[in-house]
C-alpha positions as CSV (number, residue, x, y, z in Angstrom):
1,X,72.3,122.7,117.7
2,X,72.9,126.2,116.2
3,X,76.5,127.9,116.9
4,X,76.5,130.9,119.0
5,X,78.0,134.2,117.4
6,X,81.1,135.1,117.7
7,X,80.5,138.7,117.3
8,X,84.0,140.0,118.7
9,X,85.9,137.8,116.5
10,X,83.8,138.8,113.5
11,X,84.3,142.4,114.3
12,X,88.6,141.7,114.6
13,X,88.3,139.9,111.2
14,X,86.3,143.1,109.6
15,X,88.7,145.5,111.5
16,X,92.0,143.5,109.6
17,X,90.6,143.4,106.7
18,X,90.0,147.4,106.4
19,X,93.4,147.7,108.0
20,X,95.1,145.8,105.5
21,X,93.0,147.6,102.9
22,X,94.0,150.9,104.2
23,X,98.2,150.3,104.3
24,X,97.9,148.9,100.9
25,X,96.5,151.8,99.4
26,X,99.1,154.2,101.8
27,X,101.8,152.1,100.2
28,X,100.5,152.9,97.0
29,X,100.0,156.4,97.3
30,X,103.8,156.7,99.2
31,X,105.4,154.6,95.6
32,X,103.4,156.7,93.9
33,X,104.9,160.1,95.1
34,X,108.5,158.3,95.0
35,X,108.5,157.8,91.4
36,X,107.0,161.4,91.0
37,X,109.7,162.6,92.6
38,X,112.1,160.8,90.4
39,X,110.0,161.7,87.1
40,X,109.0,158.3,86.2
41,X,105.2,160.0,86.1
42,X,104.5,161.7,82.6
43,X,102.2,164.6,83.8
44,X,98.9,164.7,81.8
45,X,98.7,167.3,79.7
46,X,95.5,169.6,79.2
47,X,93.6,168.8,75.8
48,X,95.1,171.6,72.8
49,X,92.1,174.3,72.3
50,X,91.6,175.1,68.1
C-alpha cells in the first residue's frame, strides 16, 4: 500500500531549511561588516590606467 503525503511536514522541512539558509548567510554578512570595521578587509583597489 502506497503512503499518503505528508504535505505539511514537507512544507516545515522546506521552510527550515531556507530559514537556516537565510541566518547563515545574515551571520556572514554581520562577521563580515565586523572585521570591516576593524580593518581586517584589504579594499580592492581599481585596476592602474597607462
Amino acid at each position: 500500500m502506497v503512503k499518503k503525503p505528508n504535505y505539511n511536514q514537507e512544507r516545515r522541512d522546506r521552510d527550515r531549511i531556507k530559514a537556516a539558509k537565510k541566518a547563515e548567510k545574515q551571520s556572514a554578512k554581520v562577521e563580515k561588516t565586523e572585521r570591516a570595521k576593524a580593518g581586517e578587509i584589504n579594499e580592492v583597489k581599481a585596476p592602474e590606467a597607462k
